[in-house]
C-alpha angles and dihedrals in degrees: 000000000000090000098046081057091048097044080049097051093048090056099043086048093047090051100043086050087046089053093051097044095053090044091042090044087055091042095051099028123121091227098069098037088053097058090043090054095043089048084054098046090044091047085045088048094048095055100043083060101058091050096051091052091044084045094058093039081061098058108033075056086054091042096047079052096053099051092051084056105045075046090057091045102052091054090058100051087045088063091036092063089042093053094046088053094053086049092053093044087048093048096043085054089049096050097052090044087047089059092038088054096060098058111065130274109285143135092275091059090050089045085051096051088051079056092052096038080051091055095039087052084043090062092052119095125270093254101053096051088046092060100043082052099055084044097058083043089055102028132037108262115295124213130296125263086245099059088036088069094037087064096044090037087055087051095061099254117150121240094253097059087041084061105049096047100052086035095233124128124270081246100049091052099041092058091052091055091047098047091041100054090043093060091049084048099050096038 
């Protein structure tokens, strides 16, 4: 019976051993750590992926922002350089009519407000002198912008639809009013 039991023993041990060996060989074999490995580097890879993509929409979207930006900018500075050349034009008339007004009224002083009035129509677009030319070619001469806002100006009209309708610049008109009621008031 002893050796029943030993004969017993030696099979269950050499099973037993036989079980572990083959679990012990899958555990531990190259095979299986390969393709883990492999599942992880593909799922890093994937999501590295998908960050980098989200990560460039967000700046071609910025990008995209910020030229539209730079595009809005340089408009205003556009009309910001336009409207400071009509306010240095403005001021230089002023200023001339400024130094005409303190001699006395001669022929001199209306020749110098046709210069300004010449100025003034200078700093007006292309179109609109074209057409006030083919007008004085058509017509006999109209009247002058200056009398043109004088009569708006008496009708109650502000200086910024006066000038958009006669196409001149606020300035413009606003120093033709002033100038204009200053001499009524003076003389």
């Amino acid at each position: 019976m002893t050796t029943v039991f030993a004969v017993l023993f030696f099979i269950l041990t050499g099973g037993a051993f036989l079980y572990l060996k083959v679990r012990i060989d899958r555990v531990v074999s190259g095979e299986e750590w390969i393709h883990k490995i492999r599942d992880e580097i593909d799922q890093l890879v994937l999501e590295m992926n998908q960050t980098a993509e989200r990560n460039v929409a967000l700046l071609e979207h910025r990008v995209k922002a910020l030229r539209t930006l730079l595009d809005e900018a340089d408009k205003k500075l556009t009309v910001l350089q336009k409207e400071s050349e009509k306010s240095d034009l403005s001021r230089q008339v002023y200023s001339h009519l400024k130094k005409q007004a303190v001699t006395p009224a001669s022929p001199s002083v209306k020749k110098s407000v046709e210069e300004v009035e010449l100025l003034l129509f200078e700093n007006t677009s292309s179109d609109t002198l074209s057409s006030e030319k083919s007008k004085k070619e058509v017509n006999p001469p109209a009247k002058s912008l200056k009398d043109r806002v004088m009569d708006l100006y008496e009708q109650g009209f502000s200086s910024e639809i006066i000038s958009q309708k006669l196409g001149a610049s606020i300035s413009e008109v606003d120093l033709i009013i002033s100038l204009k009621t200053g001499q009524g008031g003076a003389g």
